[in-house]
N, C-alpha and C positions, 0 to 999 in steps of 0.2 A: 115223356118225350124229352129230349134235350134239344137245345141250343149251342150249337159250339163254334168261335170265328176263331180266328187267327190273321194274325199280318207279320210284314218283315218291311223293312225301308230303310234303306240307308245313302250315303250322301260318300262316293270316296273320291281321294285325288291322289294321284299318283303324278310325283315331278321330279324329273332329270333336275337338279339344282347349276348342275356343273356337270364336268367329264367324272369327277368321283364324289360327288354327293347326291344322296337321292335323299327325298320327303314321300312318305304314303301315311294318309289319313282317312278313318273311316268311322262317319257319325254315322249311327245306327238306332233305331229302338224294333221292337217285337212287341206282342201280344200274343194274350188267350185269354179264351172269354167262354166261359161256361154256363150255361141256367140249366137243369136239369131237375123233373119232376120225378119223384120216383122215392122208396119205402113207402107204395101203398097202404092203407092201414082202413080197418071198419071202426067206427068208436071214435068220436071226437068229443072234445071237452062240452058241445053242446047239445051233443046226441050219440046215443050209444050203438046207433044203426046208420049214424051219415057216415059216408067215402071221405078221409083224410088222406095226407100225404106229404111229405117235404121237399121241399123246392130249396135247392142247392145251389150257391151262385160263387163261383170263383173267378176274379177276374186280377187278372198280370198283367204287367206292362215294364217292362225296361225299356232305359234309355245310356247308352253306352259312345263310348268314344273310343278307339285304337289309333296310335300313332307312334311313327319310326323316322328316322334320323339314319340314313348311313353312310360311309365314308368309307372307300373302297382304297387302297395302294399298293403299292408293289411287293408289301410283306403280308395284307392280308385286309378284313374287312372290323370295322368299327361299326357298332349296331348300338345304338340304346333310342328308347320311348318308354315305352306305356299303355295301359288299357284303364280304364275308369267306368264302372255300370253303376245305375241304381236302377234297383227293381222294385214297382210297390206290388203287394196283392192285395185284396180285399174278397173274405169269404167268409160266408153265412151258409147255416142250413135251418130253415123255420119251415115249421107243423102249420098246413094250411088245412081247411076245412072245405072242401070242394061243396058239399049239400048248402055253403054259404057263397058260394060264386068264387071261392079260392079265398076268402079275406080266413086271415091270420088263425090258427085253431088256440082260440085261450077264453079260461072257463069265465061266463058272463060277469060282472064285477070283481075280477081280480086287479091286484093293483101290480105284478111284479111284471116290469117291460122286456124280460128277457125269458119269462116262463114258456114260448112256445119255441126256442131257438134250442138247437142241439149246439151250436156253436156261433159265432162273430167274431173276426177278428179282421184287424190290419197289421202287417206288414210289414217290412220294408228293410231293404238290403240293400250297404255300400261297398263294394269291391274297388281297391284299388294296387293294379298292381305297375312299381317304373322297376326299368334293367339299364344295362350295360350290359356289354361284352365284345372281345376283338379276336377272330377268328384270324388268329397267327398262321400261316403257313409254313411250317420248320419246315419240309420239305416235299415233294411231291405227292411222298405217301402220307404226309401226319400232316393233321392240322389239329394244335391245340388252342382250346377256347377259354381262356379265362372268364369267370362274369360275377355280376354281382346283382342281386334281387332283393325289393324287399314288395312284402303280400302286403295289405291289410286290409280288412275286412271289418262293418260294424253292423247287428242287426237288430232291427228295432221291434218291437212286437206290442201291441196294444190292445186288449182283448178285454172288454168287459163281461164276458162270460167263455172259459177256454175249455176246450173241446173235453179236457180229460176231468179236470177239476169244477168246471161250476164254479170256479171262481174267477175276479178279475185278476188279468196277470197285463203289468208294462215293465217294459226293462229296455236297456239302449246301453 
């Protein structure tokens, strides 16, 4: 069976500054949130005929900001902000032993603390993006838009046991 929630929230304001300024701001975060039982299996490290299985837990969360600045005139509109996220996740998948009330499926005196996990890892992503740009009006038909962007992005990842390798993987 699984478990699955979700949410959304956010906080905006939108303000007339002036007759040609406006402010719109919008704090935000989301979720998702998973546990999920499921790759049945017969044979567990403690019995070759007990019900095993993996329990699967992925859980996100961002938290993000957007905001704009504009200036409106009689040749055209001025626009510059920004957007800012960070997002953590944290996901596991560990071998449980159900004929033991679900605790952990790892063979009786073993010493290795990642030997019943398919995977563990955390996470985590920064997006950052500011603009400009002035939506010229040449003329009734043409509106040219100059602008200028810059992205940046940095993602973090910490895993003492990764999904493909078995081994521990960190970078930033």
């Amino acid at each position: 069976y699984q478990d699955k929630n979700t949410d959304m929230e956010y906080l905006g304001v939108h303000s007339d500054l002036s007759e040609t300024w406006q402010l719109d701001n919008k704090l935000y975060t989301y979720a998702y949130t998973n546990g999920s039982h499921e790759s049945a299996y017969v044979g567990t490290k403690s019995s070759k005929t007990a019900m095993g299985g993996y329990y699967k837990v992925n859980n996100y969360r961002a938290w993000g900001d957007t905001f704009e600045l504009a200036h409106t005139d009689d040749k055209g509109q001025f626009r510059t902000g920004g957007w800012y996220e960070y997002t953590g996740n944290d996901r596991s998948s560990v071998a449980l032993d159900y004929s033991r009330g679900g605790a952990t499926d790892v063979k009786p005196g073993g010493s290795n603390p990642y030997a019943p996990y398919k995977y563990t890892m955390n996470d985590r992503l920064r997006t950052t993006q500011l603009y400009a740009e002035y939506a010229w009006q040449a003329s009734e038909a043409l509106t040219i838009t100059p602008a200028v962007k810059n992205v940046g992005f940095t993602r973090y990842i910490d895993t003492p046991y990764n999904q493909g390798t078995k081994l521990p993987l960190t970078y930033d």
